[in-house]
OpenMM code with the backbone's topology and positions (N, CA, C; nanometers):
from openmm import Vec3, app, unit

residues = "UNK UNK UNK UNK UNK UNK UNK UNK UNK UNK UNK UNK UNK UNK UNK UNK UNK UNK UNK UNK UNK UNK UNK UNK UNK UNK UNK UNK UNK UNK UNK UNK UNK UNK UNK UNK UNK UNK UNK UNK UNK UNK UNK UNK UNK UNK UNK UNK UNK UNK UNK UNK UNK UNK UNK UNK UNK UNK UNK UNK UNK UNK UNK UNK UNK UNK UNK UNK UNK UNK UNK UNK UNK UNK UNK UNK UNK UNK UNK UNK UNK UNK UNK UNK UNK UNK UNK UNK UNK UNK UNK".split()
positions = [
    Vec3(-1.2129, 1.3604, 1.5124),
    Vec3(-1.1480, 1.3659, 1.3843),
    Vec3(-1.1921, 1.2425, 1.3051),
    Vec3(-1.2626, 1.2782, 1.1797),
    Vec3(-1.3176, 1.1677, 1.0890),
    Vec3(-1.2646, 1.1695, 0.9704),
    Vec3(-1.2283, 1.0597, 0.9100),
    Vec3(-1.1042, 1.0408, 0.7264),
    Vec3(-1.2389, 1.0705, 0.6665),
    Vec3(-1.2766, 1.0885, 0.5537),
    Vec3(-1.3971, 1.0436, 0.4953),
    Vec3(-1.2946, 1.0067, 0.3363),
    Vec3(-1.3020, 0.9290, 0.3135),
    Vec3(-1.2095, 0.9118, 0.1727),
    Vec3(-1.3210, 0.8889, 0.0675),
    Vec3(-1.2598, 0.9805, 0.0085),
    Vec3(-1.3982, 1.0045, -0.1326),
    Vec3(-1.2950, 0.9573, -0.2856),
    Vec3(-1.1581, 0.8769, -0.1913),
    Vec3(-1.0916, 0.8361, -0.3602),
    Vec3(-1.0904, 0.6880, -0.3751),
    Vec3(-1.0195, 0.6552, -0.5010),
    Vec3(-1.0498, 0.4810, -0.5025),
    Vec3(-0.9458, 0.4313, -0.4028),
    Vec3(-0.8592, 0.5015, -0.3529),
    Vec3(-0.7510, 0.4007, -0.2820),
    Vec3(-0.7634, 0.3543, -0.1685),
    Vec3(-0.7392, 0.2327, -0.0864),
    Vec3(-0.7605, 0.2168, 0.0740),
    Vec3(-0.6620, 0.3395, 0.1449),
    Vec3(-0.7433, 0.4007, 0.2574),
    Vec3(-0.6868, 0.4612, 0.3386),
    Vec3(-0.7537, 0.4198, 0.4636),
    Vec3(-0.6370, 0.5414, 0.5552),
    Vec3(-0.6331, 0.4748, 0.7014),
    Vec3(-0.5917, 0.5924, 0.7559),
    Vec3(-0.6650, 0.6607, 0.9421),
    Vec3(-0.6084, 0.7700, 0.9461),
    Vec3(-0.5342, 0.6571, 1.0965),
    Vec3(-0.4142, 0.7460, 1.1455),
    Vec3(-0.3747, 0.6898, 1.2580),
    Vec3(-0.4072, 0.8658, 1.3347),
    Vec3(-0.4468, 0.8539, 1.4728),
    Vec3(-0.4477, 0.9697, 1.5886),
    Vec3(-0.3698, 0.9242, 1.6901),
    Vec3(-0.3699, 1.0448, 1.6985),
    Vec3(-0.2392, 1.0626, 1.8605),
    Vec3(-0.2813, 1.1735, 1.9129),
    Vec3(-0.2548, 1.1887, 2.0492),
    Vec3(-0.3100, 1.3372, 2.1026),
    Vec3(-0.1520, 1.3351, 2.1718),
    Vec3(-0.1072, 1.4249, 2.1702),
    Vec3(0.0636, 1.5267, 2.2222),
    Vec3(0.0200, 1.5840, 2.3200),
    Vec3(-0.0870, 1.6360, 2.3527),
    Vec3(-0.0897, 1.7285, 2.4690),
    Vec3(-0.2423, 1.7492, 2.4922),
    Vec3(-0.3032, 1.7929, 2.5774),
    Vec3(-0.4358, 1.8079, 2.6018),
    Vec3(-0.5319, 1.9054, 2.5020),
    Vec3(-0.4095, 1.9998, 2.4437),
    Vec3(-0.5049, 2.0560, 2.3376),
    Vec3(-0.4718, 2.0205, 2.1996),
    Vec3(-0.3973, 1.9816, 2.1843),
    Vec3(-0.3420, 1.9031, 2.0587),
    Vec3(-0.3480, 1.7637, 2.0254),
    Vec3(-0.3905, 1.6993, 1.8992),
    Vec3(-0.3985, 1.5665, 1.8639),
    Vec3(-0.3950, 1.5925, 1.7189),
    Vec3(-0.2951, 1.4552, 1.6929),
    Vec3(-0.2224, 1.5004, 1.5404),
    Vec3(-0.2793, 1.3343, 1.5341),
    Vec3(-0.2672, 1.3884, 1.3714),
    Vec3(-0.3578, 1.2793, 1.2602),
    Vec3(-0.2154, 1.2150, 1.1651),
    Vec3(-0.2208, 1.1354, 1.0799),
    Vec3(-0.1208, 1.0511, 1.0023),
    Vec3(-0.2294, 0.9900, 0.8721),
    Vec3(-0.2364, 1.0240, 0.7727),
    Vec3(-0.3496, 0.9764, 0.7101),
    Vec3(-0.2185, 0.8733, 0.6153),
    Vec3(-0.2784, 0.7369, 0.6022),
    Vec3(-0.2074, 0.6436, 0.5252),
    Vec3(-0.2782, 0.5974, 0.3598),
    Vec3(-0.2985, 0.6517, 0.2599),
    Vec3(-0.3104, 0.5559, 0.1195),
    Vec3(-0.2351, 0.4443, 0.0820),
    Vec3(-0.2738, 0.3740, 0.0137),
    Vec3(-0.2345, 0.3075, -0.0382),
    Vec3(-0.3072, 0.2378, -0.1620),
    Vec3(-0.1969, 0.2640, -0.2750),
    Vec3(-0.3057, 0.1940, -0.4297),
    Vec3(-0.1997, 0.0898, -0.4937),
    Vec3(-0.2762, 0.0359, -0.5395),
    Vec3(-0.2588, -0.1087, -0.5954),
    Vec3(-0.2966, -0.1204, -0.7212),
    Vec3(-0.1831, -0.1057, -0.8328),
    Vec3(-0.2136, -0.1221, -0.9681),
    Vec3(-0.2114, -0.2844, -1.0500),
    Vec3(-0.2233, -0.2649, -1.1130),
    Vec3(-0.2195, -0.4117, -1.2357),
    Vec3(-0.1862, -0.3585, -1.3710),
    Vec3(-0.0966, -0.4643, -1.4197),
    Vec3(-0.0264, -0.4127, -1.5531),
    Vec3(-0.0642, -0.4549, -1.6688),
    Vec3(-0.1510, -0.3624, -1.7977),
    Vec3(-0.2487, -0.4730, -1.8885),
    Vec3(-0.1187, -0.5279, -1.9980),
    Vec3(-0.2110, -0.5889, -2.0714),
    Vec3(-0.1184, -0.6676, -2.1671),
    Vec3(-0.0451, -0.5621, -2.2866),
    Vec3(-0.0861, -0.4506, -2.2470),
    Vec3(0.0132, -0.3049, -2.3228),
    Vec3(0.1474, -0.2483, -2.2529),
    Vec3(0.1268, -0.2760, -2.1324),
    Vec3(0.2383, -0.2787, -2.0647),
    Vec3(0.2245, -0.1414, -1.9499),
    Vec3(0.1306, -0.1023, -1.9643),
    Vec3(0.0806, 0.0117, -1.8986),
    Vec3(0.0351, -0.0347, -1.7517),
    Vec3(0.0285, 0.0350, -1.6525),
    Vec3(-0.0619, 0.0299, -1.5112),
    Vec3(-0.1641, 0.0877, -1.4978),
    Vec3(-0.2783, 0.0128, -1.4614),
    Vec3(-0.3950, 0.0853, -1.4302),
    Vec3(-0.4052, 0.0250, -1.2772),
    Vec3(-0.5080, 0.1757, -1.1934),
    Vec3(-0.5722, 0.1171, -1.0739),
    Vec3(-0.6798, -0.0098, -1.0742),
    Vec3(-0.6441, -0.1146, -1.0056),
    Vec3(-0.6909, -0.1687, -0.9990),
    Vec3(-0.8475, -0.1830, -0.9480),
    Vec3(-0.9615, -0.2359, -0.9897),
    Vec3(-1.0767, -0.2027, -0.9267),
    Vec3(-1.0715, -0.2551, -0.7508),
    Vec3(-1.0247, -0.3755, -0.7323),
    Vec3(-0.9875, -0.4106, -0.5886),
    Vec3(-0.8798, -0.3381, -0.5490),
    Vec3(-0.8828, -0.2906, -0.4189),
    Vec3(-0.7507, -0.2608, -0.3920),
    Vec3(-0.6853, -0.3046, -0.2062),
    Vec3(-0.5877, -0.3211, -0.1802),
    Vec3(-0.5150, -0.3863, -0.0944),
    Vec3(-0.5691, -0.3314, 0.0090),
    Vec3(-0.6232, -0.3498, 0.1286),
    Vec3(-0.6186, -0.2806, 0.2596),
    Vec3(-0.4689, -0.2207, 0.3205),
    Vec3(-0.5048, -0.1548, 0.3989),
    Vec3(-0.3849, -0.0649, 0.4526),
    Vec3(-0.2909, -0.1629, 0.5884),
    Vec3(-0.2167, -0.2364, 0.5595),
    Vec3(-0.1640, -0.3249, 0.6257),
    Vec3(-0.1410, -0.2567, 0.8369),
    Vec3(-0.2263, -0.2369, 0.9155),
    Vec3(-0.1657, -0.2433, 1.0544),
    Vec3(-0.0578, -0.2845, 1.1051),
    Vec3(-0.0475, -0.4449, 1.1019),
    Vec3(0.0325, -0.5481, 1.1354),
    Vec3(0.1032, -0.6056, 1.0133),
    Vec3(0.2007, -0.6116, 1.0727),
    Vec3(0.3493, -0.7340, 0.9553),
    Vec3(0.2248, -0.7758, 0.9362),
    Vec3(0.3150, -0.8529, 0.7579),
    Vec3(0.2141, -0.9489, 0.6717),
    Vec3(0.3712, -1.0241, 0.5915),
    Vec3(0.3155, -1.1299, 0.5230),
    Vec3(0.4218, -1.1855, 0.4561),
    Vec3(0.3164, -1.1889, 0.3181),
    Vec3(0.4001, -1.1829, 0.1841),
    Vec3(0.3525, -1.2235, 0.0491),
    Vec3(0.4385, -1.3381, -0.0238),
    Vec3(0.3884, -1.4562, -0.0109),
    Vec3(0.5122, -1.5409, -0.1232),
    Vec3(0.6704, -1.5582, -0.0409),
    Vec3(0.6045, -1.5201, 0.1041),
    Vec3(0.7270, -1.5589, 0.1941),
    Vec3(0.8304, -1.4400, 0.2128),
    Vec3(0.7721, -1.3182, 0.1508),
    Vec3(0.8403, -1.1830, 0.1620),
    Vec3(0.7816, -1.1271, 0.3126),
    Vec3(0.8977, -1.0488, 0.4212),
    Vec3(0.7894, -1.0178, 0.5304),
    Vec3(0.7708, -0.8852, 0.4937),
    Vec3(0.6744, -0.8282, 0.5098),
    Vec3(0.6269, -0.7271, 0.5253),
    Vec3(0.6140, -0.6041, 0.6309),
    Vec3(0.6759, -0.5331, 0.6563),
    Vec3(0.6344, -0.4160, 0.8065),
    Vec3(0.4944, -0.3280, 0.7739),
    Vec3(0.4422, -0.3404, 0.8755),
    Vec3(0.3099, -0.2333, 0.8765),
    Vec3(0.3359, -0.1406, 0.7621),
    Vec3(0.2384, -0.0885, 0.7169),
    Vec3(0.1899, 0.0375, 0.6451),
    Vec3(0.2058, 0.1649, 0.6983),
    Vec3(0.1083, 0.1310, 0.8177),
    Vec3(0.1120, 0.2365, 0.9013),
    Vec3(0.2259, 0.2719, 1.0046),
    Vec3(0.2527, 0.3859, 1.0615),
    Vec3(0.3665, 0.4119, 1.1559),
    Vec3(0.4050, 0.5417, 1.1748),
    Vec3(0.3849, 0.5497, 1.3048),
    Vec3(0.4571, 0.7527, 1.3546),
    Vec3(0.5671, 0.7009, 1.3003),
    Vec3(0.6313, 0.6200, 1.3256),
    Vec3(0.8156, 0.5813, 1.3356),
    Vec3(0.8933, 0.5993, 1.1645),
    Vec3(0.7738, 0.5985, 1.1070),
    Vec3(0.8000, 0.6389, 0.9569),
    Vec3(0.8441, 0.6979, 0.9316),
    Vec3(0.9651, 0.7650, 0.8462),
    Vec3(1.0169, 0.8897, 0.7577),
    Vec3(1.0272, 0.9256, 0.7006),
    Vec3(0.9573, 0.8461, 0.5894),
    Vec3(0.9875, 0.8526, 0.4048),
    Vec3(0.8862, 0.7722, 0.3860),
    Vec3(0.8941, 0.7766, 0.2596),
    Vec3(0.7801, 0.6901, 0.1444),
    Vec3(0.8237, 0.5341, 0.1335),
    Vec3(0.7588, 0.4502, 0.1465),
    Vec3(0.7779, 0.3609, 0.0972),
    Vec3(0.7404, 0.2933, -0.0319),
    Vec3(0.8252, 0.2440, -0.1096),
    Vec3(0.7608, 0.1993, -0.2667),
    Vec3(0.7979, 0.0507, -0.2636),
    Vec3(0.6819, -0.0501, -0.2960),
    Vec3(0.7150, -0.1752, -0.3339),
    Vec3(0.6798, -0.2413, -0.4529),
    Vec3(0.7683, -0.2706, -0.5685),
    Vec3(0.6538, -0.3328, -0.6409),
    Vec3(0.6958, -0.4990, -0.6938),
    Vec3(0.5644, -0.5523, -0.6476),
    Vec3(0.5091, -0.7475, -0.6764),
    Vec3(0.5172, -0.7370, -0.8114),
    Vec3(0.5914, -0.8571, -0.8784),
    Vec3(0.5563, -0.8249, -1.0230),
    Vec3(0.6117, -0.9571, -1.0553),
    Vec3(0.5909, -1.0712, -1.2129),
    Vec3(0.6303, -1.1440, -1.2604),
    Vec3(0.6977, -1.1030, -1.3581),
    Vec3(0.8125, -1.1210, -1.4170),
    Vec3(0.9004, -1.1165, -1.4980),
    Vec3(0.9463, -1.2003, -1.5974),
    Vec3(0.9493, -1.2011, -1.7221),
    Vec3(0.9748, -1.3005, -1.8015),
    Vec3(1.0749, -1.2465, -1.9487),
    Vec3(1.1717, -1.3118, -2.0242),
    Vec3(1.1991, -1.2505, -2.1336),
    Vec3(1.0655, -1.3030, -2.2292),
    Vec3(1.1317, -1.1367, -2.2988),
    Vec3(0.9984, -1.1813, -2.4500),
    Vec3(0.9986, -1.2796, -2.5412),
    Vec3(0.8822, -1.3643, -2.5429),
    Vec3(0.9066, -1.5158, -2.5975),
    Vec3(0.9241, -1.6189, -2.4864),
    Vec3(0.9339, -1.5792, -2.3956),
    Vec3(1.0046, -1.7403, -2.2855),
    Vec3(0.8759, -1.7819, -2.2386),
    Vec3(0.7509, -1.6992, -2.2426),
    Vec3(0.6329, -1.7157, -2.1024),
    Vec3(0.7029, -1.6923, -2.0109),
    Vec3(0.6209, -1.7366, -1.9057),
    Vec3(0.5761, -1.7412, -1.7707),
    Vec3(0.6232, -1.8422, -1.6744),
    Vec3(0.7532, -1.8479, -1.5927),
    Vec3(0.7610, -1.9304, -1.4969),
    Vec3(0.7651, -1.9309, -1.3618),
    Vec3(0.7374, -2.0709, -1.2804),
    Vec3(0.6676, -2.0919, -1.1738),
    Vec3(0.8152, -2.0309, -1.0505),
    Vec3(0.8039, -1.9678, -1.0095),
    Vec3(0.9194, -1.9790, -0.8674),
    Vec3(0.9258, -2.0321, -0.7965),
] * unit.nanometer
topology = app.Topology()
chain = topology.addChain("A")
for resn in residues:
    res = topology.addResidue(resn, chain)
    for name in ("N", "CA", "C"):
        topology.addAtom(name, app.Element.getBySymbol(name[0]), res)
């Protein structure tokens, strides 16, 4: 069993075999946008690898990407926040 990913996003397949004639697949995406100065999201031309292992960002921990143990979607989104007029501050 081979992923061949023909889109812009990082993917990742995970395999498992259940039984001698059976082996089940888990295919993982993941995309990574950036927000222009219109306020809109575009895909980013880089995009994040598909996390295996915990990761931390800015001291946030992170759980794998990947996982049979999964049940749902996960959504996260990194972002700076500011009121209009204040700029940009440091955390």
């Amino acid at each position: 069993m081979i992923l061949l990913n023909e889109s812009p996003l990082e993917a990742y397949m995970l395999r498992t075999i259940l039984s001698e004639d059976l082996m089940v697949a888990t295919i993982v995406a993941k995309a990574t946008y950036a927000m222009t100065d219109a306020g809109r999201l575009e895909l980013r031309g880089r995009q994040r690898p598909v996390a295996l292992k915990p990761s931390s960002i800015d001291g946030v921990e992170f759980p794998p990407d990947a996982g049979y143990g999964k049940l749902g979607v996960d959504l996260l989104a990194l972002a700076t926040a500011f009121a209009p007029g204040a700029g940009q501050r440091q955390r």
